[in-house]
C-alpha positions as CSV (number, residue, x, y, z in Angstrom):
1,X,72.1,143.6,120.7
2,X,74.8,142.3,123.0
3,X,77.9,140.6,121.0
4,X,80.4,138.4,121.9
5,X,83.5,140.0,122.9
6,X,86.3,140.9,120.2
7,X,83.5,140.1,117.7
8,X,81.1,141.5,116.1
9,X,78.5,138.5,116.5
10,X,75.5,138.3,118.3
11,X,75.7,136.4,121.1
12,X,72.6,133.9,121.4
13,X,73.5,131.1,124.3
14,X,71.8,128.2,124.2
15,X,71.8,125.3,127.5
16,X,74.8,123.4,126.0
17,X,77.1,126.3,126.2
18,X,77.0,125.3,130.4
19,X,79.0,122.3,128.9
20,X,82.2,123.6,126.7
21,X,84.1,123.7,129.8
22,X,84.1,119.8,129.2
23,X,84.0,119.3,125.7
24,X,87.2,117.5,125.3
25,X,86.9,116.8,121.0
26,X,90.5,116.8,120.0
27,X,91.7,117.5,123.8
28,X,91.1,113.5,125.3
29,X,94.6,113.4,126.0
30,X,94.5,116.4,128.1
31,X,91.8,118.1,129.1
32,X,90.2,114.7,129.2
33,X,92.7,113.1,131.1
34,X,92.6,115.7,133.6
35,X,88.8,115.5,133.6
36,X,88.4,111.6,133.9
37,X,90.2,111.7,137.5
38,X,87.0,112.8,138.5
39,X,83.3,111.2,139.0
40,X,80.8,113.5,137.8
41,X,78.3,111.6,140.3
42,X,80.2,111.9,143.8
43,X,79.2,115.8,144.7
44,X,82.6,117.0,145.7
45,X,84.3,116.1,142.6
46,X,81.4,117.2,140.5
47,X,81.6,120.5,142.5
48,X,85.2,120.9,141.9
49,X,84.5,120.1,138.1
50,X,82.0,123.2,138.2
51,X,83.9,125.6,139.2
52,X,87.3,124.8,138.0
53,X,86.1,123.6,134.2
54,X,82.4,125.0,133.6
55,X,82.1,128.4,135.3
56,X,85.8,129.6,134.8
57,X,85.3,129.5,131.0
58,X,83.4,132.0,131.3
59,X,85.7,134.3,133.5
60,X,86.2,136.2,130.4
61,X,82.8,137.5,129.5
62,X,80.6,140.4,131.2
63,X,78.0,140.9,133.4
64,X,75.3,141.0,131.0
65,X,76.9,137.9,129.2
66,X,76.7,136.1,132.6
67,X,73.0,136.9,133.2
68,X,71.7,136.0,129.8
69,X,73.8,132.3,130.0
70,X,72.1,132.0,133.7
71,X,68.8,133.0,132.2
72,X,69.3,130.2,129.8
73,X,69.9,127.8,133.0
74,X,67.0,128.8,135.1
75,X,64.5,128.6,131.9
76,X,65.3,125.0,131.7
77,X,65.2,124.0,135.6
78,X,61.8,125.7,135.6
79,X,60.8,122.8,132.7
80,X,59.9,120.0,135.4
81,X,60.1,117.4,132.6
82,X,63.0,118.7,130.5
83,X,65.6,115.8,129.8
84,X,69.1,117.1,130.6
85,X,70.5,114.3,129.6
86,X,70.5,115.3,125.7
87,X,72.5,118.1,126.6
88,X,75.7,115.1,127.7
89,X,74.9,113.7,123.9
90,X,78.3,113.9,121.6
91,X,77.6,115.0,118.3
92,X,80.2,113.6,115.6
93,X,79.0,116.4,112.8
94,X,79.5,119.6,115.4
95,X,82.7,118.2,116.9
96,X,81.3,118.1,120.3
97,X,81.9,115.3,122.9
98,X,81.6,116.0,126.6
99,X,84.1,114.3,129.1
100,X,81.1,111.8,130.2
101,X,77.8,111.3,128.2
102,X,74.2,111.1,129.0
103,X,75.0,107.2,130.3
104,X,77.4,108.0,132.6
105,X,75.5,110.8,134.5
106,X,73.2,109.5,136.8
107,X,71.1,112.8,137.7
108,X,71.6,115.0,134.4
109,X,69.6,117.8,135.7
110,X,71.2,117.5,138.6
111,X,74.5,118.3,137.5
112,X,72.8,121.8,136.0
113,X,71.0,122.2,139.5
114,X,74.8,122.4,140.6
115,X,75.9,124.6,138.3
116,X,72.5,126.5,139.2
117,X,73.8,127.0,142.6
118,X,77.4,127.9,142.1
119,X,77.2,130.6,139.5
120,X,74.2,132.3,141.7
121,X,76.9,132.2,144.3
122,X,79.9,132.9,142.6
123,X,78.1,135.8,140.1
124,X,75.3,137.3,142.7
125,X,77.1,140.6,142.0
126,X,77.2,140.4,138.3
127,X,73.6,138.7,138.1
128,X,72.2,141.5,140.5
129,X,73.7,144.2,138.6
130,X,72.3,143.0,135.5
131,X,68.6,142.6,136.7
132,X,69.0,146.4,137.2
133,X,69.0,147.1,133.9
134,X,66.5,147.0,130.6
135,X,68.1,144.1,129.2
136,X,65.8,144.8,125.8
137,X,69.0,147.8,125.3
138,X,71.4,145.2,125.1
């Protein structure tokens, strides 16, 4: 089973992970601030927002880390009808609010088609080397 890293915990990703790179709980004054200088509808800011916020949090993890997270993403942009706008929902009890919620985006599963698109760009290498292998050995 593959773990996270430095632990010894399985690692399970579900859709929202996508979004930690702009959970700002307990960080509005800074990473919010430097969030909210951007408009996650305009496609060049929401671009930058990807790849500076969303997919470097996850410079640190593997290959295989990578695929299963992207596996996540393309499961749900396969669901013609799934609402991506619960995924922008701040939760009070789990201490998670995202720099803009499900109001303020105005094509929720457009945003993910976005990050769709960069991390097959940016991770081709990592996501072909992991279709390779027998992810059930993980």
């Amino acid at each position: 089973m593959l773990t996270w890293p430095k632990f010894n915990t399985p690692f399970e990703p579900t859709l929202i992970y996508w979004l930690g790179g702009i959970s700002i709980f307990d960080r509005e004054e800074t990473l919010g601030s430097e969030l909210w200088v951007y408009d996650p509808n305009k496609q060049s800011d929401r671009e930058q927002v990807i790849k500076k916020f969303v997919l470097k949090r996850f410079d640190h993890l593997t290959y295989r880390h990578r695929f299963l997270l992207f596996t996540i993403l393309e499961e749900s942009l396969s669901l013609p009808n799934f609402d991506f706008s619960t995924q922008f929902e701040g939760d009070c009890e789990a201490n998670t609010y995202f720099a803009w919620d499900e109001t303020e985006i105005d094509n929720p599963r457009g945003f993910f088609e976005d990050i769709y698109r960069l991390a097959s760009d940016e991770w081709k290498d990592d996501l072909h080397k992991a279709s390779l292998e027998d992810q059930s050995t993980w």
